[in-house]
C-alpha positions in Angstrom: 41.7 113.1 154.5 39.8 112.7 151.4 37.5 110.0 150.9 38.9 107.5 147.8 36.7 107.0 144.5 35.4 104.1 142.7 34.6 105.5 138.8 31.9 102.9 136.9 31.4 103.3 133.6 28.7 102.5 131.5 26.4 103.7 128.9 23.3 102.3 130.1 21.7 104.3 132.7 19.6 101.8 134.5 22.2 99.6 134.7 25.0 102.0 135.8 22.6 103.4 138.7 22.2 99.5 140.1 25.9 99.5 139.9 26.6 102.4 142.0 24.0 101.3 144.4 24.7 97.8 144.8 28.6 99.3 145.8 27.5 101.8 147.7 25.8 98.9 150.2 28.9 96.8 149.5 31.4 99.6 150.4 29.7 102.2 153.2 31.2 105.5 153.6 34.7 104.4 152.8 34.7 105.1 149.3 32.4 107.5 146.4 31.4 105.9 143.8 31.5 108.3 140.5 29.3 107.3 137.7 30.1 107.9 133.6 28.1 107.1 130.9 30.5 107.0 128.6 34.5 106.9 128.1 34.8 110.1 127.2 33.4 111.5 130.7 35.2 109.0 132.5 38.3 110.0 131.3 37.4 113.6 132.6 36.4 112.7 135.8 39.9 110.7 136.2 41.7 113.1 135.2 40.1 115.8 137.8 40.6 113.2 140.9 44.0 113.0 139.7 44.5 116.7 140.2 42.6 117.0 143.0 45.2 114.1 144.8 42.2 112.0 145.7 43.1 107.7 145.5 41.8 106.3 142.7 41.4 102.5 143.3 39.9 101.0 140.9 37.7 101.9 137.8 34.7 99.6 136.2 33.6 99.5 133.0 31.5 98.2 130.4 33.0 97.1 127.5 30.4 97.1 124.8 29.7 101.4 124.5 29.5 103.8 121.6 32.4 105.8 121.1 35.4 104.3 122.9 35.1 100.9 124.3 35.8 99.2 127.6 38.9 97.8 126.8 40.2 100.8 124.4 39.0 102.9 127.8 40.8 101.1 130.5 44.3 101.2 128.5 44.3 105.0 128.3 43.5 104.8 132.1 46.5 102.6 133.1 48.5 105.3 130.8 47.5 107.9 133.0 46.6 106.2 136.1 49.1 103.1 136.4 48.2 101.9 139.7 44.7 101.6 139.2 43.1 98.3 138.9 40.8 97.7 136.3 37.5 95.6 135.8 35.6 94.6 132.9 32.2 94.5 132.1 30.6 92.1 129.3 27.7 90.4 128.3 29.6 88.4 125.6 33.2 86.9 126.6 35.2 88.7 124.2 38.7 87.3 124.3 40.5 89.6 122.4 39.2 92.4 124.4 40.1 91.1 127.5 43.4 90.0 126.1 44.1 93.6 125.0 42.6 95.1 128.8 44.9 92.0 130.5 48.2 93.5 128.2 47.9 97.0 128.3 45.0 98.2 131.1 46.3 96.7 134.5 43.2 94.6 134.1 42.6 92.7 137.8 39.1 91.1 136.5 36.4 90.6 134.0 32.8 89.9 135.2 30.3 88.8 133.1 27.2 91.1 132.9 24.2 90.4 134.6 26.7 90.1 137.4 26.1 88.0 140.4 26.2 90.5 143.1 28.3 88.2 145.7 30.8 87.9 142.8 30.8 91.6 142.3 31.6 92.2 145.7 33.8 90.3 146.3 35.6 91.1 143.7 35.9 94.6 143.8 36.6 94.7 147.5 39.4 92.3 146.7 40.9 94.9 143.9 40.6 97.4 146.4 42.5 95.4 149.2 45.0 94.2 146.3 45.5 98.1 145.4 46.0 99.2 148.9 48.5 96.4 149.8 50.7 97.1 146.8 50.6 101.0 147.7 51.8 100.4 150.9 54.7 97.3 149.9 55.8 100.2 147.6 56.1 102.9 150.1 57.7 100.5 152.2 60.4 99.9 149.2 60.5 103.1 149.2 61.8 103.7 152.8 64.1 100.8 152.8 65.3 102.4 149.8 66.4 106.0 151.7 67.8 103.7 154.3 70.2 101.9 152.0 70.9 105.3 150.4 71.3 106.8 154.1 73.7 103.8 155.1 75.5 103.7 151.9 76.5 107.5 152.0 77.9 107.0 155.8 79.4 103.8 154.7 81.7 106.1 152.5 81.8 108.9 154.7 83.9 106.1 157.2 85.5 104.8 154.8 86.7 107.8 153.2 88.0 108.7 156.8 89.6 105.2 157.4 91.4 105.7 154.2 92.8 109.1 155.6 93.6 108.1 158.7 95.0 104.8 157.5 97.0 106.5 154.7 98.4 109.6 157.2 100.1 106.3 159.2 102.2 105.3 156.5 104.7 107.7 156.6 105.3 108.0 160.4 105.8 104.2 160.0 108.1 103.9 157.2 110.0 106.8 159.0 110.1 104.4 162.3 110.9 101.4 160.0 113.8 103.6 158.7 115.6 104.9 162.4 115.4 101.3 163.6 117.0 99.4 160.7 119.6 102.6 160.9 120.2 101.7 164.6 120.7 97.9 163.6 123.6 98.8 161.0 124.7 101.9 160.9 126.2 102.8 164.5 129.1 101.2 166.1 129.2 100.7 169.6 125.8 100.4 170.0 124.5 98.0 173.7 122.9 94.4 172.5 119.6 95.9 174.3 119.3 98.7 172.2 119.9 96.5 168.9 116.9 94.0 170.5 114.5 97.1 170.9 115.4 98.1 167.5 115.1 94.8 166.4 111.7 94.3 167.7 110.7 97.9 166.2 111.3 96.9 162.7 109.2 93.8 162.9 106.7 95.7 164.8 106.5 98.5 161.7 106.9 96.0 159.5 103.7 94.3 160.9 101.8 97.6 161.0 102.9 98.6 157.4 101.6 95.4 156.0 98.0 96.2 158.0 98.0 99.6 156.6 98.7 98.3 153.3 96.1 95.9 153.5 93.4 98.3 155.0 94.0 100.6 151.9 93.5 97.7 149.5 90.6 96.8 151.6 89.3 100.1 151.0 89.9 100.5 147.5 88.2 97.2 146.9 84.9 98.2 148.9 84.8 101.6 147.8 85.3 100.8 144.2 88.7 102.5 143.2 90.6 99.6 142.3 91.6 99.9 138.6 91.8 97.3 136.8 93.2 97.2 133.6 92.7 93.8 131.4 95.6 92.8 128.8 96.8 89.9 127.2 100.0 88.7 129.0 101.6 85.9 128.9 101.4 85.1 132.6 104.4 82.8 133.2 107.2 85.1 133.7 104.7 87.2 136.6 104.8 83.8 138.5 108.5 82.8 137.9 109.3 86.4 139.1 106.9 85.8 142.5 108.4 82.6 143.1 111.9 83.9 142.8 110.9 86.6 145.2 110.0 84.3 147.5 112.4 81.5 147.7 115.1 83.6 150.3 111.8 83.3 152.8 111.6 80.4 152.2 114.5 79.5 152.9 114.8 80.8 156.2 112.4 77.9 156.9 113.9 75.4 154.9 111.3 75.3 152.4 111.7 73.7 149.1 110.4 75.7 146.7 109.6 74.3 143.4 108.2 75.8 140.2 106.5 73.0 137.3 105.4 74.3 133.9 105.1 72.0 130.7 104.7 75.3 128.2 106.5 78.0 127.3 103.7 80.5 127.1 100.3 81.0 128.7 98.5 83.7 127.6 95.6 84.8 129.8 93.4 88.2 130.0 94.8 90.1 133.4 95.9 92.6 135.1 100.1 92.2 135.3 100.0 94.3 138.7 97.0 92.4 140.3 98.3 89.5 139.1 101.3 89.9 141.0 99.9 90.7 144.3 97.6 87.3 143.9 100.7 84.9 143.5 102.4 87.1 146.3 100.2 86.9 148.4 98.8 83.3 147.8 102.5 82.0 148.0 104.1 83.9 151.1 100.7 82.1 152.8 101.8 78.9 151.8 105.5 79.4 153.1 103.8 81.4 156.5 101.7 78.3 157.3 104.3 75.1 155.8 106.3 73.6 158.3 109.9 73.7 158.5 111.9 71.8 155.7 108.6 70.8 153.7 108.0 71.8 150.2 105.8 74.2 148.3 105.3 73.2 144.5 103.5 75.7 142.1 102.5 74.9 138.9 100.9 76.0 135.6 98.5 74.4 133.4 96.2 75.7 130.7 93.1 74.3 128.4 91.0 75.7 125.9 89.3 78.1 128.4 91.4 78.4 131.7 95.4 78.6 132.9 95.1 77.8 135.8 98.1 77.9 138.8 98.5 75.7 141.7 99.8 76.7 144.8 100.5 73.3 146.8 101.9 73.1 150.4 102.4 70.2 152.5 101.5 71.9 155.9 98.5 70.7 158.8 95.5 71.2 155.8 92.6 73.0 156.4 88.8 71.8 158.3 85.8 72.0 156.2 84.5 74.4 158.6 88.1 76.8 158.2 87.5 76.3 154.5 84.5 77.8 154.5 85.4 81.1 155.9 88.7 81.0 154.3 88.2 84.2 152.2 86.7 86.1 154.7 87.5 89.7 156.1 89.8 89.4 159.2 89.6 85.8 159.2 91.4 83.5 162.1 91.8 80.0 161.2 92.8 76.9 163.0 96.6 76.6 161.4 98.9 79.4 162.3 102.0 80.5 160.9 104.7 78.0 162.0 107.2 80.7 162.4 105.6 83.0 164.3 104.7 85.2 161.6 102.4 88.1 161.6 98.6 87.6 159.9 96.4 90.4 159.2 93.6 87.6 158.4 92.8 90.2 154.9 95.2 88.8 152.5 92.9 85.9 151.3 89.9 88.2 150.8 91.9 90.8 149.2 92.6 87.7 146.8 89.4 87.0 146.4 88.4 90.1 145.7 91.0 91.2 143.2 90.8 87.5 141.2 87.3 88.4 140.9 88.1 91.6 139.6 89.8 89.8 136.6 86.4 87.8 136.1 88.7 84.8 137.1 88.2 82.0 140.0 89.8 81.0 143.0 89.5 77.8 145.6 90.6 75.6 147.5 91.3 71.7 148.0 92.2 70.7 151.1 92.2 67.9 153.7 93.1 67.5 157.6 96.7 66.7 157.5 97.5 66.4 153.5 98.3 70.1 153.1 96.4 72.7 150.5 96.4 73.2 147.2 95.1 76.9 146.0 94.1 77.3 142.7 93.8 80.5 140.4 91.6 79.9 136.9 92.2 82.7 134.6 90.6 83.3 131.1 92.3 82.2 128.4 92.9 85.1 126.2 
C-alpha cells in the first residue's frame, strides 16, 4: 500500500526544512512529507502523486512567495486535486487572501507564521483525520448508492413480472365472469343449486377483476407509467356523470344520494379520465361503508385557487388512529362495508396517488360516529 504525502511549500529554505521536520516527528511513518520551494514545483510534484495513485491529504503553503502565491497556488490545487485540504501560511493576516483560498482552494486552515508547533500539529493531524473521514462517508455513499441502484432494478424486475402475471389473469376472469352470468340467464331449466354456484362465481370474478384492476393501477403508479394528461375542464359534468353512475348502488341499500352545486361551471386543470376514477372510487366507498337508508351528499365549491368536492356520508366515522393510515397500500380499517361488500384496501391509495398526480389534494374530516367527509382540492385553471 503506498504510504500518503503531505506536500509543504515554501520558498524559504530554512524555514521549509523545520517544517518538514517538525511533521515528520508529529506524523511517524504514516505519511512523506514532500517539500517545494516554490508553486511552480509543487504543482509538479502534485501532479506526479496524482499519477502515481498515491493519497494526497493535504498540502501547506506559504502564502507570501515569488512567482505564484499561496493562495493563487492552493486554488489551482483544489482544481486538480478537489479533495485535498489546504493550509495557509502567513506572517501578515491577509484577508483577502484567505478569503480567496476559503472560496476557491478547499482551504481547512490558516496559521500564522512563526507557527506554534502544538497548533501546527494539531491542526494538520486534524485535516488529515477530517480528509480521511469524508473519503470514507463518500465511499460509503457510494455503496449505499449501488444498493439502491441494485434494489431499484429488482424492484422493477417484480414488478414488471406482477404486471404480467396480473395482466395474463384478466382474460381467464372475464371469460369466467362471462359462463356464469350466461348460466344465470340464458338457460332454461337450469337446478336452483347450479344458479347459486353461478351466482357466487360472478361475485367471486367480479371480486378478483376489481383486485387485478387495482394491482395494475398499483403498478402503473409505482412504476411510473401512469399518463397523465392536464386540460382545462370544466369538472361538473365528470361528477354529475359519477354520481349518476352510482345512484342504482345505492339504491340497493337505500341510500339517498344527493348532488349540491351553486355554479354552473368549475373549471379546474385535470385529467377527465383520472378524474373520473377519483369520484368513482371515492363515492362507491362512501355507499360500501353508509348504512342502510342514510344519505350520501356531494358537493362542489370553488375560490380563487381551489374547486373543491365533498364527499359526505353519514356512516360509523373514522378513529384518529384509522385516519392516519387511511391512504395506505392494503389498508384494513375499523368500519367495514355494511353490505358485505368486497375491499381490496388499494382504492384510497390509488386516490391518493392519482389526485397527486394532478398536483391536487385530498383529506379527510372525520369523527367517531358523525360520518366522513372526503375532500378533493383541484387547481383552479
Amino acid at each position: 500500500m503506498k504510504i500518503p504525502v503531505i506536500v509543504c511549500v515554501d520558498d524559504e529554505r530554512t524555514v521549509l526544512n523545520s517544517l518538514q521536520t517538525e511533521l515528520m516527528n508529529a506524523l511517524g511513518d504514516d505519511y512523506l512529507i514532500e517539500p517545494a520551494e516554490s508553486g511552480l514545483d509543487a504543482l509538479e510534484i502534485i501532479e506526479e502523486l496524482l499519477e502515481d495513485g498515491i493519497e494526497l491529504p493535504v498540502v501547506i503553503s506559504d502564502q507570501i512567495m515569488p512567482g505564484i502565491k499561496g493562495d493563487e497556488l492552493l486554488t489551482r490545487i483544489h482544481a486538480i486535486a478537489p479533495k485535498t485540504l489546504t493550509i495557509l501560511l502567513t506572517g501578515q493576516a491577509d484577508a483577502e487572501a484567505i478569503g480567496k483560498a476559503v472560496n476557491s482552494a478547499n482551504l481547512y486552515r490558516y496559521i500564522p507564521k512563526p507557527w506554534e508547533s502544538t497548533d501546527l500539529h494539531l491542526t494538520v493531524t486534524e485535516a488529515i483525520k477530517s480528509y480521511f473521514q469524508d473519503k470514507e462517508l463518500e465511499q460509503f455513499y457510494a455503496r449505499l448508492q449501488e444498493k439502491v441502484a441494485e434494489h431499484t432494478r429488482e424492484l422493477q424486475q417484480k414488478n414488471e413480472l406482477l404486471s404480467i402475471a396480473v395482466h395474463d389473469l384478466k382474460n381467464p376472469l372475464s371469460a369466467i365472469q362471462g359462463f356464469s352470468e350466461m348460466i344465470q340467464s340464458d338457460f332454461d331449466d337450469i337446478p336452483e343449486e347450479v344458479i347459486e354456484i353461478a351466482d357466487q362465481i360472478v361475485t367471486s370474478s367480479r371480486q378478483m377483476f376489481e383486485l387485478v384492476k387495482n394491482l395494475l393501477e398499483v403498478n402503473a403508479i409505482e412504476s411510473g407509467k401512469i399518463n397523465v394528461s392536464l386540460n382545462v375542464l370544466d369538472i361538473r359534468p365528470t361528477l354529475q356523470w359519477v354520481v349518476n353512475q352510482s345512484i342504482e348502488m345505492a339504491k340497493a341499500k337505500n341510500i339517498t344520494l344527493q348532488f349540491q352545486c351553486l355554479e354552473k361551471h368549475y373549471h379546474a386543470l385535470v385529467d377527465k379520465n383520472i378524474l373520473r376514477q377519483v369520484f368513482d372510487n371515492i363515492i362507491s366507498n362512501a355507499v360500501k361503508y353508509s348504512p342502510y337508508g342514510k344519505h350520501i351528499y356531494v358537493r362542489l365549491r370553488q375560490d380563487d385557487k381551489y374547486v373543491r368536492c365533498e364527499i359526505q356520508d353519514e356512516g360509523l366515522g373514522l378513529s384518529l388512529e384509522d385516519q392516519q393510515k387511511l391512504f395506505g397500500q392494503f389498508t384494513r380499517l375499523t368500519p367495514k362495508p355494511t353490505g358485505g361488500e368486497h375491499s381490496t384496501g388499494l382504492g384510497l391509495f390509488i386516490v391518493k396517488k392519482l389526485v397527486d398526480s394532478m398536483h391536487g389534494k385530498v383529506w379527510c374530516e372525520s369523527e367517531l360516529g358523525q360520518g366522513t367527509t372526503f375532500i378533493v382540492e383541484l387547481k383552479v385553471a
